[in-house]
Backbone as a printed PyTorch tensor [residue, N CA C, xyz], in Angstrom:
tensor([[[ -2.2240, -71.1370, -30.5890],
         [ -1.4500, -72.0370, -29.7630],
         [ -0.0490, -71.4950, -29.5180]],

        [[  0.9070, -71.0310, -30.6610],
         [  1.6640, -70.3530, -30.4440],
         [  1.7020, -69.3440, -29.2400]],

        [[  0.7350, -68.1680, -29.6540],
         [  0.8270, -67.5320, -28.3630],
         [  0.8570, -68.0620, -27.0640]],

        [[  0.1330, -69.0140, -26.7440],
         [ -0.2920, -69.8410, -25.5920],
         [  1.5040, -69.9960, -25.1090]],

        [[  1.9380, -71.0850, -25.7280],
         [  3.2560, -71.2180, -25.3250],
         [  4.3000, -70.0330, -24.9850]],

        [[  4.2810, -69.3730, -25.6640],
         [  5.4480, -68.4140, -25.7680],
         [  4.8160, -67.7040, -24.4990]],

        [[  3.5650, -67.1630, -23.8270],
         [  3.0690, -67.1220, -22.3230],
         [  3.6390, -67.3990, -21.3980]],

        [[  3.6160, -69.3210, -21.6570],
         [  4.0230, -69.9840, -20.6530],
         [  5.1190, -69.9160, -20.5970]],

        [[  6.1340, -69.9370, -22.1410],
         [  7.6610, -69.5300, -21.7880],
         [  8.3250, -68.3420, -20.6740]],

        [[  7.5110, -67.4020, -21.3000],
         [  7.5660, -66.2930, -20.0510],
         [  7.6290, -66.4460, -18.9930]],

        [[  6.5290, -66.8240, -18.8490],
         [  5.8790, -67.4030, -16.9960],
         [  6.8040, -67.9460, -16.2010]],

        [[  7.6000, -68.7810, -17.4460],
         [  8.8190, -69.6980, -17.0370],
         [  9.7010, -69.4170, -16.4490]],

        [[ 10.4440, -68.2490, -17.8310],
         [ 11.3040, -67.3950, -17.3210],
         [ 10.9880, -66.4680, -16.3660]],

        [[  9.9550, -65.5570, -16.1110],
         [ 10.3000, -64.8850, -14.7630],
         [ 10.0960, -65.7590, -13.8110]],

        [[  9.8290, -66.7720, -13.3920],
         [  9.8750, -67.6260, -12.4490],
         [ 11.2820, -68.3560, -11.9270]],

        [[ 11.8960, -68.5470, -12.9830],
         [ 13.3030, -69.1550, -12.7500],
         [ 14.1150, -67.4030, -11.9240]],

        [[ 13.8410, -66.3860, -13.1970],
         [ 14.7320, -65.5480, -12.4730],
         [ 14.0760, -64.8720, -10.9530]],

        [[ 13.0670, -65.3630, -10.6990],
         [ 12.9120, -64.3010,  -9.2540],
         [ 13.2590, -65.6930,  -8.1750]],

        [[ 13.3320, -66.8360,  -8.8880],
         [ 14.3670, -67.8870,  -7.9300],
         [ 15.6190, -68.3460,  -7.9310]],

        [[ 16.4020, -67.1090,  -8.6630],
         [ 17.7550, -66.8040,  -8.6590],
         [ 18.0060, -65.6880,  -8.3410]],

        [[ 16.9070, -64.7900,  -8.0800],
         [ 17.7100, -63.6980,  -7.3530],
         [ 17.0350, -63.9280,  -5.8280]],

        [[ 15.8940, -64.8040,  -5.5060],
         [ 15.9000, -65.1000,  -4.1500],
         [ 17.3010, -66.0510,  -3.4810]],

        [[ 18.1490, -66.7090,  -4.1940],
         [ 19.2160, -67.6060,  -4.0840],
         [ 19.8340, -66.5600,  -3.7360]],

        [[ 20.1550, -65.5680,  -4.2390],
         [ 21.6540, -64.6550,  -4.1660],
         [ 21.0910, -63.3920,  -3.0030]],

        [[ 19.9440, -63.8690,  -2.7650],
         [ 19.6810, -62.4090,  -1.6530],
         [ 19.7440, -63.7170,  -0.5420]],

        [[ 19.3430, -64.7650,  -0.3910],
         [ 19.3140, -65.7890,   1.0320],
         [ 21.2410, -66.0030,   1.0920]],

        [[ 21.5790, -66.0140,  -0.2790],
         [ 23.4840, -66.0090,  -0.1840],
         [ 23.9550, -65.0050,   0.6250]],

        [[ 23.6510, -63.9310,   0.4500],
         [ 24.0480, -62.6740,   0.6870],
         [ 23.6270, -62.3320,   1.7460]],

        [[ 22.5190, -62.6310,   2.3870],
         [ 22.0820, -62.6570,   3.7890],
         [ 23.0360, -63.7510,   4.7020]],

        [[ 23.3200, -64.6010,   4.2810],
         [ 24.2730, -65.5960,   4.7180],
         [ 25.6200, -65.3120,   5.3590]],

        [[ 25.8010, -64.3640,   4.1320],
         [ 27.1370, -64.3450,   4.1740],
         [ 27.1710, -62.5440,   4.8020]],

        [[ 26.1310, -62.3950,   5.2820],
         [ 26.3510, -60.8310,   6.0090],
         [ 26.6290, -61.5750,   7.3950]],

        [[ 25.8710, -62.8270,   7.6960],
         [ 25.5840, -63.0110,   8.9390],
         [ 26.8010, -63.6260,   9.4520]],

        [[ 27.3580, -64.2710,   8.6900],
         [ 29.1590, -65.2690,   8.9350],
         [ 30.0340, -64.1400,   9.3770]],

        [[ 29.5440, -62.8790,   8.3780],
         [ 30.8450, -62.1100,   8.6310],
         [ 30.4640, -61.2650,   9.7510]],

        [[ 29.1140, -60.9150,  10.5040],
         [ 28.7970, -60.1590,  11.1590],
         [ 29.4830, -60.9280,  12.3110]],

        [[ 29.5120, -62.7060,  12.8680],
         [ 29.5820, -63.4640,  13.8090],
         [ 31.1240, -63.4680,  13.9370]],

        [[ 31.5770, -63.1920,  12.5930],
         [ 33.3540, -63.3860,  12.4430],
         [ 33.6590, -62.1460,  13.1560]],

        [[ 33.6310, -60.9120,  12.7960],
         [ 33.3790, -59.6310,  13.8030],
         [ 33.3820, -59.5290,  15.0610]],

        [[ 32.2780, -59.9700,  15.4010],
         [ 31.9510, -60.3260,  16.7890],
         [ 33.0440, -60.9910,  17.9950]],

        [[ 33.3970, -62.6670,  16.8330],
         [ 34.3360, -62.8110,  17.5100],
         [ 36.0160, -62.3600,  17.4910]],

        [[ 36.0780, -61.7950,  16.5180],
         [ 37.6620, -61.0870,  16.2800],
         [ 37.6590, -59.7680,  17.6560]],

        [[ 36.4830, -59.0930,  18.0430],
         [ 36.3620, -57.9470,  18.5910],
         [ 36.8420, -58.2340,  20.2530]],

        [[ 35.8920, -60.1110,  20.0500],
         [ 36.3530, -60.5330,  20.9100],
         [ 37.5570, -61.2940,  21.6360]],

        [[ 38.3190, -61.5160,  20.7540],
         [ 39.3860, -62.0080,  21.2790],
         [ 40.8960, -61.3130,  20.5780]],

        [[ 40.4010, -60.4120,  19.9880],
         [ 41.7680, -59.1140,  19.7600],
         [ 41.3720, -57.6550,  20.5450]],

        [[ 42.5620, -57.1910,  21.0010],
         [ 42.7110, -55.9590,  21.6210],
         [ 42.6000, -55.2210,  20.9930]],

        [[ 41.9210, -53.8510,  21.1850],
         [ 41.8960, -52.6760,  20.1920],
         [ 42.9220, -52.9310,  19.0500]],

        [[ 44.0730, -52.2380,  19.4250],
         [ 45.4800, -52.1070,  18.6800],
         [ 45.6840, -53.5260,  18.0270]],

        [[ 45.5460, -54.2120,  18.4770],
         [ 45.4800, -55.5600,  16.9410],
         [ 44.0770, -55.3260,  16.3840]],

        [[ 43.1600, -55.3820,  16.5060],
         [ 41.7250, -55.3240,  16.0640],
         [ 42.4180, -54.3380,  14.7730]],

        [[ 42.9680, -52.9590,  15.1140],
         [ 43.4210, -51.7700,  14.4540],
         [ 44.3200, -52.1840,  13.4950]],

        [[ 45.3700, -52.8320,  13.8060],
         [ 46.6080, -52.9210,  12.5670],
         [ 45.8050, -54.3210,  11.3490]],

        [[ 44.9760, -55.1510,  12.4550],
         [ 43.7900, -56.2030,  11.1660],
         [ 43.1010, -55.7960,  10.6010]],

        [[ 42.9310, -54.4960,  10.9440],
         [ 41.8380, -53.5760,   9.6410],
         [ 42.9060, -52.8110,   8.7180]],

        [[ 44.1020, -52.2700,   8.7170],
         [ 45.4050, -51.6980,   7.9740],
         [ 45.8440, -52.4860,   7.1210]],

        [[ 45.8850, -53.7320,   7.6360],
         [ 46.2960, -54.9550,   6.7780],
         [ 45.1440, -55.3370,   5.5960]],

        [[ 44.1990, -55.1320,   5.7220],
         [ 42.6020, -55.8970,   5.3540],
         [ 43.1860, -54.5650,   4.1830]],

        [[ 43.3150, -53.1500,   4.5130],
         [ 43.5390, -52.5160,   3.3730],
         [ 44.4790, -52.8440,   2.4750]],

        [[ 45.4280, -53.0390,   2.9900],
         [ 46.6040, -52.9400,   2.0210],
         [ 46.4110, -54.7970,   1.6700]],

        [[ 46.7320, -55.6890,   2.2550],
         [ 46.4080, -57.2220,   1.7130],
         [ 45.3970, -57.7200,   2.3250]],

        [[ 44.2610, -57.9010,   1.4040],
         [ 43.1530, -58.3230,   1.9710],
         [ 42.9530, -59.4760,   1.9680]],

        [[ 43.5130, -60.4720,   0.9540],
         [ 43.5210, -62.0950,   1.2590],
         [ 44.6920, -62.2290,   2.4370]],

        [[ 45.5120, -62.0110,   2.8120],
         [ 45.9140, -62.2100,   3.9330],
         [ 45.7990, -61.9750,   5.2210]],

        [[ 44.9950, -60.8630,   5.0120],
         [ 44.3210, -60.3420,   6.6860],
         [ 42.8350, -61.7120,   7.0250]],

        [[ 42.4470, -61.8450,   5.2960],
         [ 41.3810, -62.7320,   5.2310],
         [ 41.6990, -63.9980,   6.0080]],

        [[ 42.9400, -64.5770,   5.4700],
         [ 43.8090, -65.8300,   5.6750],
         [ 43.8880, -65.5740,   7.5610]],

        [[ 44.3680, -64.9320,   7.7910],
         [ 44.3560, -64.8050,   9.1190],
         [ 43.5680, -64.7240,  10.0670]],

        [[ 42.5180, -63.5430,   9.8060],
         [ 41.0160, -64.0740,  10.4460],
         [ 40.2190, -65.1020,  10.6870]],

        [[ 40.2350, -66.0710,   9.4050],
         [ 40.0780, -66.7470,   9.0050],
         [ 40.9280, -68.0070,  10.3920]],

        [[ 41.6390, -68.3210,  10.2600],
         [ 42.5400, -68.9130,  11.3180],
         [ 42.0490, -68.3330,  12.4250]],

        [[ 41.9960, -66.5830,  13.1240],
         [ 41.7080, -66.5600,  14.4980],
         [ 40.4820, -67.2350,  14.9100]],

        [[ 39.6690, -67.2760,  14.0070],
         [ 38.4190, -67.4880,  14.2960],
         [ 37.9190, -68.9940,  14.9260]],

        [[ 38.8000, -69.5100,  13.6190],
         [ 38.4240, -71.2160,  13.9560],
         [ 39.3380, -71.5450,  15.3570]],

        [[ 41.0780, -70.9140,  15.4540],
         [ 41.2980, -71.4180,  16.7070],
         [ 40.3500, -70.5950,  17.8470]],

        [[ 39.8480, -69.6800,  18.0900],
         [ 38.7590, -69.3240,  19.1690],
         [ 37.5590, -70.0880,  19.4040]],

        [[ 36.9300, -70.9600,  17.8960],
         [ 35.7510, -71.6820,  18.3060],
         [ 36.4220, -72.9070,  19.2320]],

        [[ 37.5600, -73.3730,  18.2770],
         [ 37.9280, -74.8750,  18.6680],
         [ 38.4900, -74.4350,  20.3920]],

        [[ 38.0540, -73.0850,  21.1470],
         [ 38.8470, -72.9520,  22.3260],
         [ 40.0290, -73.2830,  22.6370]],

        [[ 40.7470, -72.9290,  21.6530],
         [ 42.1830, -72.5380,  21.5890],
         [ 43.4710, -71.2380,  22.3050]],

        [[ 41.9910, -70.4370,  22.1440],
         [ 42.4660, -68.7330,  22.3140],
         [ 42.5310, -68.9380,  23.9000]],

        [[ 42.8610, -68.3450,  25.0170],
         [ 42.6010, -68.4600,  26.1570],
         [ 42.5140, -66.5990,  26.3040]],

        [[ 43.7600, -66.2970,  26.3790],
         [ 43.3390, -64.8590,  26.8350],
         [ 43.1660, -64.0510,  25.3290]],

        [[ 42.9880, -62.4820,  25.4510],
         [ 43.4330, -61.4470,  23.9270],
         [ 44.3710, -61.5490,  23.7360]],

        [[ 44.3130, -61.6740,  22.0510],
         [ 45.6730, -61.2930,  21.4880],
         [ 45.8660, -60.0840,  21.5850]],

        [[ 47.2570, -59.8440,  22.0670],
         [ 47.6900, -58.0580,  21.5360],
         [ 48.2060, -57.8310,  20.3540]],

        [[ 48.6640, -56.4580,  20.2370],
         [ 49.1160, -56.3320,  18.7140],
         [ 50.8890, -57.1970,  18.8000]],

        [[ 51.3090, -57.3250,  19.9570],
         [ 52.8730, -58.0940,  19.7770],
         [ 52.3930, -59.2940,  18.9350]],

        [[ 51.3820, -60.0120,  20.1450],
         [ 51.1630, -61.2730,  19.3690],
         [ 50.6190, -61.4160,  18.2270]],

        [[ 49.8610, -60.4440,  17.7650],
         [ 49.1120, -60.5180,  16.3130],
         [ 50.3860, -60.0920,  14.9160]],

        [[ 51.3350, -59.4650,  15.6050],
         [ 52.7930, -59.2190,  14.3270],
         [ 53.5560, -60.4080,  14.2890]],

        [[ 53.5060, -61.0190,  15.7250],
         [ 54.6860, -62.3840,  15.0110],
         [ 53.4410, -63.3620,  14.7820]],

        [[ 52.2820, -63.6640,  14.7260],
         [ 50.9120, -64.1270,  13.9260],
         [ 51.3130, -63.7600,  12.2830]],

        [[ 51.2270, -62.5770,  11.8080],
         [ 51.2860, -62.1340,  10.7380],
         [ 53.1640, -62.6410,  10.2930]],

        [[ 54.0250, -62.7330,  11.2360],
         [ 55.0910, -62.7500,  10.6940],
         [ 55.3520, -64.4060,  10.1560]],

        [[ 55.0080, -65.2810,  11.2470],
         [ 54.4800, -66.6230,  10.6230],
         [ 54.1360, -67.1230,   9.5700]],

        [[ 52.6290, -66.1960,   9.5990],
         [ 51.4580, -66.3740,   8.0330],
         [ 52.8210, -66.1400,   6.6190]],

        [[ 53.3440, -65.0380,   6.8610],
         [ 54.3220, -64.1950,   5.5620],
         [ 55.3650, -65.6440,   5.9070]],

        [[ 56.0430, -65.8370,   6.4430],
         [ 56.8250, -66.8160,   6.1180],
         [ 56.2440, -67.9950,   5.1610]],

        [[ 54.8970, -68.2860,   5.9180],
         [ 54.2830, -69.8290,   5.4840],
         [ 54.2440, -69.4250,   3.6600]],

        [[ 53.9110, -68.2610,   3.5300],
         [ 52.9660, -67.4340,   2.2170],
         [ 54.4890, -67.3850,   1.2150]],

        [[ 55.8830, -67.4850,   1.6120],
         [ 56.8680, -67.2990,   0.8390],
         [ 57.2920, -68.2380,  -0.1610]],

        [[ 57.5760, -67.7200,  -1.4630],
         [ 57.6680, -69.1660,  -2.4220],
         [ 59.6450, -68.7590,  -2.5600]],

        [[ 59.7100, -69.8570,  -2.2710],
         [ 61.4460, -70.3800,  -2.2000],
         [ 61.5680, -70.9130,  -4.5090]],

        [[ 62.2590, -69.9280,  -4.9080],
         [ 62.7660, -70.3760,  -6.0560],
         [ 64.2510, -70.7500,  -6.2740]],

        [[ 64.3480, -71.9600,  -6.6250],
         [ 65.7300, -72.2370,  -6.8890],
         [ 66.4500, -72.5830,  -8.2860]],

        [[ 67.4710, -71.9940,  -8.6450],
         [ 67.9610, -72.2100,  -9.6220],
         [ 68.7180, -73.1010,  -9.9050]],

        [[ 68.8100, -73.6790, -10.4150],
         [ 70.0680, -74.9910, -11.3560],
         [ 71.1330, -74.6230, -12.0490]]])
């Protein structure tokens, strides 16, 4: 009987784990496809030369290029965007974000 169980324990366990790594491959498919659509539309509504300095940035600060994409994206769904951004408009974009991102310390 023992054996019997300790079987089914098995059975158990590889069953749970090949429906946790189907979770993290349907995640991961998910999340190729958000970012493939995020792409798509950044390509589409930035000009080369901003497209270019949002990938420079993505190197050097990547939660903030994130933070920003992140923003172009949703104002382009909500049809916000009307024409391309250029790279002028995408530096005072970024110069904005860095202001909002600044922590003011004051002393007593």
């Amino acid at each position: 009987m023992d054996e019997l169980e300790e079987i089914r324990r098995r059975k158990i366990l590889e069953m749970q784990r090949q429906k946790e790594l189907e979770e993290l491959r349907r995640q991961e498919e998910m999340r190729r496809q958000y970012e493939a659509q995020k792409q798509a539309i950044l390509r589409a509504i930035l000009e080369p030369e901003a497209r270019e300095r949002l990938g420079r940035l993505k190197l050097a600060h990547p939660e903030i290029a994130e933070a920003v994409e992140t923003q172009l994206v949703y104002l382009a769904q909500a049809g916000k965007i009307q024409s391309k951004i250029s790279d002028e408009m995408l530096v005072e974009i970024l110069r904005r974000a860095q202001k909002r991102r600044e922590t003011k310390i004051v002393r007593k």
